[in-house]
N, C-alpha and C positions, 0 to 999 in steps of 0.2 A: 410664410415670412420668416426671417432669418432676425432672429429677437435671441440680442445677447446685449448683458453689459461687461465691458471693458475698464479696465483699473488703469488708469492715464499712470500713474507715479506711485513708489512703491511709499514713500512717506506721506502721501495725499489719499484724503479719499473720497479724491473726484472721479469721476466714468464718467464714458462715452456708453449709450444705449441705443441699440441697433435697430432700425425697422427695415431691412433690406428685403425688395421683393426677391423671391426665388425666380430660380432660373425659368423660364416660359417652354412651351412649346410650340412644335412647327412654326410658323411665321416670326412666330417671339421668341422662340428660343433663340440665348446669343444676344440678346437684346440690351445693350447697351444705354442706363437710364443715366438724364441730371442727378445730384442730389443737394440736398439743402440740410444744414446744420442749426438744430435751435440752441437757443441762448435765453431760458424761460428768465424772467425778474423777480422779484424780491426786495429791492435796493440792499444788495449783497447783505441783506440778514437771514434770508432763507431762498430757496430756490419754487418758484412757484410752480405745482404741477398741471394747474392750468393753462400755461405756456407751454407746455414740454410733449405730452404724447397726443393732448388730443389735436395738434397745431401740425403734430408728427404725421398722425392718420391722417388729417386734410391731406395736405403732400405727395401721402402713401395713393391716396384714393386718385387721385390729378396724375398717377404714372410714377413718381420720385420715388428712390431710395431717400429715407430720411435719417436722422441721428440727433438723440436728445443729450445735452451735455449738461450736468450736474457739476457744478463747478463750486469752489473753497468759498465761503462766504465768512463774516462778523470779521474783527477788528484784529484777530488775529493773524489775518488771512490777508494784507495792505496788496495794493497793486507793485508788482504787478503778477501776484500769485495765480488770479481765476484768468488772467489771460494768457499767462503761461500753458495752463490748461487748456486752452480752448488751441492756440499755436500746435499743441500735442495732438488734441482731437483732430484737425484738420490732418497733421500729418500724417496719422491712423488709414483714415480715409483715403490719401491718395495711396497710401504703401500697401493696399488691400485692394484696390479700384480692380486690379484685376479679377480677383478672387471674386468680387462682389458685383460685378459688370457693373462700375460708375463710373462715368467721362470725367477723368481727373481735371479735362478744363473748361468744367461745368458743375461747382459745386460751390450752393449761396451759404451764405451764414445768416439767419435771420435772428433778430434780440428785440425783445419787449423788453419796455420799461430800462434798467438796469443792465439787462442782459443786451438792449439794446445801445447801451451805454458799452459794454464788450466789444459787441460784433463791431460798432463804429473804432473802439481802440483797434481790434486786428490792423481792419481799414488802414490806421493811421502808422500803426507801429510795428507791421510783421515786417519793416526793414531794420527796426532796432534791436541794436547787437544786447539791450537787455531783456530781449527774449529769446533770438537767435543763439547769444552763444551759451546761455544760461542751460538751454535741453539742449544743445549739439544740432540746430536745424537750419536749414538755408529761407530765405524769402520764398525762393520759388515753392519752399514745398510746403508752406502755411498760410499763402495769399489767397483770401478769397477771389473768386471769380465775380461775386454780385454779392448786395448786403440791402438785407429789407429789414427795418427799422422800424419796428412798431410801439411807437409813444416811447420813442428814447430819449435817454436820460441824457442830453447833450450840455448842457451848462453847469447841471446841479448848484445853480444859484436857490438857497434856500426860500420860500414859498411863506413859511409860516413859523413862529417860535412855540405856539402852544398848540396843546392836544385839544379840541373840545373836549368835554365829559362826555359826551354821547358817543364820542369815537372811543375813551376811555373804557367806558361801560359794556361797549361789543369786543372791543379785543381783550380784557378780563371774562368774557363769556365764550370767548374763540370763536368769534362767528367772521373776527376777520384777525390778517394778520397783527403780531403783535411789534410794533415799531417802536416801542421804547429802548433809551439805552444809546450806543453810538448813533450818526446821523450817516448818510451813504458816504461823506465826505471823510468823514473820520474814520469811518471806515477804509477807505480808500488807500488814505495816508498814513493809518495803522496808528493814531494816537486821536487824543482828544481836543478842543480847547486851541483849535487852528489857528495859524495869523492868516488876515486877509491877505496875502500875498500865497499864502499856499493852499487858500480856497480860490484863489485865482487861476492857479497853474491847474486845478484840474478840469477846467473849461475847455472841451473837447473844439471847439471850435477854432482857436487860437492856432491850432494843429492841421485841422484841415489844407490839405496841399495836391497839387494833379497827377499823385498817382494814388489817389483812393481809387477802388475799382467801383461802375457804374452801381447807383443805388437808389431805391424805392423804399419812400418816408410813407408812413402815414400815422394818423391819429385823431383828436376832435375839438372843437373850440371848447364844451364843456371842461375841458379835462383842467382840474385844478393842481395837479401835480405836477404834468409836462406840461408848460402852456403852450399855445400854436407857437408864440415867438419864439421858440426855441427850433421848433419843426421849420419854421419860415428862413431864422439865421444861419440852420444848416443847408437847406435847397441854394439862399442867396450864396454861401459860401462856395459850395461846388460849383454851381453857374460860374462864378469868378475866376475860379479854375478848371472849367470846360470838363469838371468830371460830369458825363452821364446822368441827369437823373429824372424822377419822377416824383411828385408828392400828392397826396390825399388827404383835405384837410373834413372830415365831416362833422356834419353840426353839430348832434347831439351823440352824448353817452358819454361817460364819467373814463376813470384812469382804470386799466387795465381789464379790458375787455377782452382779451383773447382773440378768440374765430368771433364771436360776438353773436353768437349762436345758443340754441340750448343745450347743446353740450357742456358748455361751460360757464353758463348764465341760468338764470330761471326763465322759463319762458316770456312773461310778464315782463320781466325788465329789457327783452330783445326784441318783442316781435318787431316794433316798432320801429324798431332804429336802420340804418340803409348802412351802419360799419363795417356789418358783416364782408359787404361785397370786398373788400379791400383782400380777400384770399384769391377769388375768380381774378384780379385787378393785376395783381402780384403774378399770378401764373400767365397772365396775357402780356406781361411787360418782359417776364422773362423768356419767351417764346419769342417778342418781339426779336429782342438783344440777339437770339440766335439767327435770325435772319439778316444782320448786319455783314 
């Protein structure tokens, strides 16, 4: 495997990390694969790496070249910085496709969470000249081909104003992320203390339009972060505009599951759950799209 990380921008310090299968032999050699780009979450305070490589190995193991992108997060960082990044990563990828054997027009961008809330901007914005002219790049060479969307972040209509103490008391022990401080919105907008009109404008749906390329939702009713209606208002939104799609809504298991697997869960917390399938779900939806 061909495992490098790449420095997107010389005043940033976001990468692109490689999982490119090596070149094959006899019948494989020459073999020209998809590839799929993650977009791990966080709600742009940190970048989770249970999104990023082991999501990366599924992929790798399915056939894919894959690529983890580590993108600019906190308040410092306003949009549209980490998608500037991610516009660079994609165009990495096809300006290498050959070096790399990847079918430049066969290559997803998948985002959990936040990062899912990314891959949905590319979707919406790799025609805007404020990413285009900003790195010097055309649409064509940063448009994803497919975008799979795992519990994204599509409205970031806020959920809740206070922390429990019991959520206080584990992320003062680091047992889970620590989310105090800016909220993903302020983040976003790069200041604090919003007016509702500029927590309005970053409701990814409003933007939804018929040339997103074809895309595969999924996520869980439990989930208290992303609720289904967010999952539900992005599906209805595409239907409306005849973009492509797919959605998987399953019943149980909380925000941010990853593969949903024990690679990235405790055993105990997954055996149970039927989430998981949504990676086998994903590679059978994107096989489909090539038979179109």
């Amino acid at each position: 495997m061909i495992h490098e990380t790449i420095k997107l921008f010389e005043h940033s310090s976001a990468t692109l990390t490689t999982y490119v299968q090596e070149n094959g032999e006899y019948e494989r050699k020459d073999l020209i694969r998809p590839a799929v780009l993650i977009c791990p979450g966080g709600g742009y305070a940190f970048v989770s790496q249970n999104e990023g490589e082991p999501v990366a190995l599924a992929f790798a193991r399915m056939g894919y070249h894959a690529f983890v992108l580590s993108y600019s997060v906190k308040i410092e960082n306003p949009f549209p910085t980490a998608l500037r990044e991610l516009a660079k990563a994609m165009s990495i990828i096809r300006e290498r496709a050959g070096e790399w054997l990847v079918d430049a027009n066969d290559i997803s961008v998948a985002g959990f969470s936040a990062g899912g809330n990314l891959a949905l901007s590319l979707g919406i914005y790799y025609q805007d000249a404020r990413i285009t002219d900003e790195i010097g790049l055309t649409p064509e060479q940063i448009k994803p081909n497919q975008l799979i969307l795992g519990y994204p972040a599509v409205t970031l209509e806020p959920r809740s104003t206070e922390t429990p103490p019991f959520v206080i008391e584990l992320m003062e022990k680091g047992l889970i992320p620590d989310f105090r401080g800016p909220n993903i919105r302020e983040i976003l907008m790069g200041k604090e203390n919003l007016t509702e009109e500029e927590e309005r404008s970053l409701n990814l749906l409003q933007y939804v339009n018929g040339d997103l390329p074809r895309t595969f939702i999924w996520g869980t009713y439990e989930d208290s972060v992303i609720l289904p209606t967010d999952l539900l208002g992005l599906a209805s939104k595409l239907f409306e505009y005849q973009v492509p799609c797919e959605l998987h809504l399953f019943e149980k298991g909380p925000h941010g599951m990853s593969l949903g697997d024990a690679t990235v869960k405790p055993e105990e917390q997954v055996n149970s759950l039927s989430l998981g399938a949504w990676v086998e779900l994903s590679a059978k939806w994107l096989e489909q799209g090539r038979g179109r």
